[in-house]
N, C-alpha and C positions, 0 to 999 in steps of 0.2 A: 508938597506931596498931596496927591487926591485920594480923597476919603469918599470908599463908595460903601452907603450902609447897602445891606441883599437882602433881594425879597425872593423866595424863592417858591414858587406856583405849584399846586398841585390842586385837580379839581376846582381848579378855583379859587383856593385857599393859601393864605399865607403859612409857610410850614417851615421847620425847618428839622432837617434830618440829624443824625446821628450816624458818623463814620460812611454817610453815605448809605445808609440801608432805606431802604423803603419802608419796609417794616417796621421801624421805630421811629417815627416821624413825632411833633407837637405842633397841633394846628395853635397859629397864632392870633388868625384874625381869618373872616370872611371878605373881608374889602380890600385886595392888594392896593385899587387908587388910594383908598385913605390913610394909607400907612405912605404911600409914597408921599402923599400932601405931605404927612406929618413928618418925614425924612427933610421936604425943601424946605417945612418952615422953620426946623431945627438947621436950618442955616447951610444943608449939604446943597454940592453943586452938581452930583456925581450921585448915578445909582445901578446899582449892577442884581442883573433881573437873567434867572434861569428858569423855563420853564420843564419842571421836573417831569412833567406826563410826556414832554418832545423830547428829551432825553432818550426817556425809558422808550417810548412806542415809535422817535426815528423820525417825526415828522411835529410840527408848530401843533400846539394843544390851544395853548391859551392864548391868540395872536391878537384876540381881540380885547384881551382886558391888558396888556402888553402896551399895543396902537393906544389905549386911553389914557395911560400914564402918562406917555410921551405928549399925545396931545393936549392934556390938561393940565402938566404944570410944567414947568421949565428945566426941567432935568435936563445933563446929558446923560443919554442913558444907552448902555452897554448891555446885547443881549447874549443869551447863550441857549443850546436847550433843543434839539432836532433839527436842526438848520444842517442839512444834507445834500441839497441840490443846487444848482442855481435858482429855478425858480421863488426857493422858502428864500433866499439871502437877497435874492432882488424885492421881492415881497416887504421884508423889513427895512433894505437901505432907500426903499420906494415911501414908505412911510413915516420916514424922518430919523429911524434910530440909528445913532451916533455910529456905534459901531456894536456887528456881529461877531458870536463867539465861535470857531468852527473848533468840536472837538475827535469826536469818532471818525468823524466825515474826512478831518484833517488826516488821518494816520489810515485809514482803511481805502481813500478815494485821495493818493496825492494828486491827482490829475484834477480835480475839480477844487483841491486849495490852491494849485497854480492857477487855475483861471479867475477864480474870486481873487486870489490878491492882482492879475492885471486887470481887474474891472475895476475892482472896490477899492484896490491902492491899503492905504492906513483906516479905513473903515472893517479892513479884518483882522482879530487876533487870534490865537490858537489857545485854544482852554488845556492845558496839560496837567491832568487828574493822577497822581502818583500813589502805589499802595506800596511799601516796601523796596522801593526806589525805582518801580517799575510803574507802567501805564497802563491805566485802568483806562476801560471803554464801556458803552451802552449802557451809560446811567451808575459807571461802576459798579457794574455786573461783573464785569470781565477783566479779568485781570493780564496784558501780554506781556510777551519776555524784550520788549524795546523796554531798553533804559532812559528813564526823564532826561534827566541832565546830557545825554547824547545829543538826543533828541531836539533838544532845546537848541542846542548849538548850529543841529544842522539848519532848525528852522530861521536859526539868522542869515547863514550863509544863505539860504532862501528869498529873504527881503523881509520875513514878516518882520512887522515894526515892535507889535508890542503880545506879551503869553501872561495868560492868567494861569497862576501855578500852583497848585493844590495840593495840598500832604493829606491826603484822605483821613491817614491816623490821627489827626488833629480837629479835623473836621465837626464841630458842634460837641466837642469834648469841654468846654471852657477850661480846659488847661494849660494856654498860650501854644505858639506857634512854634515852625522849629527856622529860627533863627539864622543859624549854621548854614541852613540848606536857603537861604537865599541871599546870602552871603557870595557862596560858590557861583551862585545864579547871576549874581551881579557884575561877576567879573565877563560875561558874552557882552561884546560888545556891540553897540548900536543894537541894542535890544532893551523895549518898555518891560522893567517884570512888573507885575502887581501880586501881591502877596494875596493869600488865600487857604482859608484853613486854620483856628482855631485862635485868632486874633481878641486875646481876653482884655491884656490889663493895658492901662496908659501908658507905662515904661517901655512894654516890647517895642509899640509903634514909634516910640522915638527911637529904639534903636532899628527898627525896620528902616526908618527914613534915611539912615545912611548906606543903604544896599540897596532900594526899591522905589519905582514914582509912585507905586500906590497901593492901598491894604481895603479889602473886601473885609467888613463886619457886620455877622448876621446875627449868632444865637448871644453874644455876648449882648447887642443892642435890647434885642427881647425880653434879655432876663434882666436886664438891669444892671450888668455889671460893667459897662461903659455909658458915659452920657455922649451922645449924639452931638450936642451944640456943643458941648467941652471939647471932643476930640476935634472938630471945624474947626476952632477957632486956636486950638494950641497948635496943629499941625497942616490944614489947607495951604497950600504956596510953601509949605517949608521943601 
């Protein structure tokens, strides 16, 4: 299974929110590269990077502190975060990262997620941000009445390969993730899930790893209530 710890941008700053609000964020650091250093040397191979200002305002904010990650330590790294058009997703698949996250863009412009996935093939996923089992949009501002788990399904019969999948309610809660719901998620076939959304203790992710190829941990990494080289080394490749 791929372990991606998240740094997730705002001004600049590593932050990480709470249920998705803006308004109640904790900044964590001012150096997103040095936290990413400090992610590869804790043994991760994998990092999943949103930047929250291209979210909210619809276009790349922090593209260039994004590009240094990438180019300064060996990550694969997965972005997500205002990528709306073609030109922002050529911009980043032009710069070496792994793959882009296309969320709003995906559900508001399905005409421009069919063209990035025949360009970009398996370098595009779809971020699907869930509030009360429906889809949240524009930084989860918005909440619409498309159901996740439809949603989900139709986007296989699509071709996407792999969906970042978010329970908002869980989101920076440290109160573990909901299990169940990606359980259900597991059964679309030829689809990557990766888990997302309130990923606290060591046990969950063992049981995550029988439904999911991969689990996003950001505010649990922060606070200390998972170690980074522990979770590498009991579950990468499992």
């Amino acid at each position: 299974m791929k372990i991606f710890p998240a740094i997730d941008i705002m001004d600049g700053k590593v932050v990480r929110l709470v249920m998705g609000s803006y308004d109640n964020s904790t900044v964590y650091s001012d150096d997103p590269l040095a936290i990413a250093k400090g992610f590869e040397e804790a043994g991760a191979g994998h990092i999943h990077i949103v930047d929250l200002d291209g979210a909210r305002e619809g276009t790349p904010a922090n593209f260039e502190i994004i590009e240094a990650i990438k180019a300064k330590t060996d990550l694969w790294v997965q972005v997500g975060g205002g990528i709306r058009d073609m030109k922002k997703a050529d911009r980043y698949i032009n710069t070496g990262i792994d793959r882009i996250i296309l969320g709003t863009a995906a559900i508001k412009n399905p005409d421009f997620l069919n063209d990035a996935l025949d360009i970009h093939g398996e370098k595009i996923a779809v971020g699907i941000d869930a509030r009360d089992g429906n889809i949240a949009v524009n930084g989860w501002k918005e909440t619409t009445k498309i159901n996740a788990i439809s949603y989900a399904k139709m986007l296989a019969r699509k071709g996407v390969a792999a969906i970042i999948f978010t329970d908002i309610s869980k989101d920076g809660m440290l109160g573990g993730t909901n299990s169940e719901l990606y359980k259900k998620l597991s059964e679309i076939p030829k689809m990557e899930i990766i888990a997302s959304g309130g990923v606290t203790y060591m046990e969950e992710i063992g049981e995550l790893s029988g439904y999911v190829s991969g689990v996003i941990i950001g505010k649990a990494l922060y606070d200390g209530k998972l170690d980074l080289a522990e979770v590498v080394k009991t579950y990468e490749g499992n």
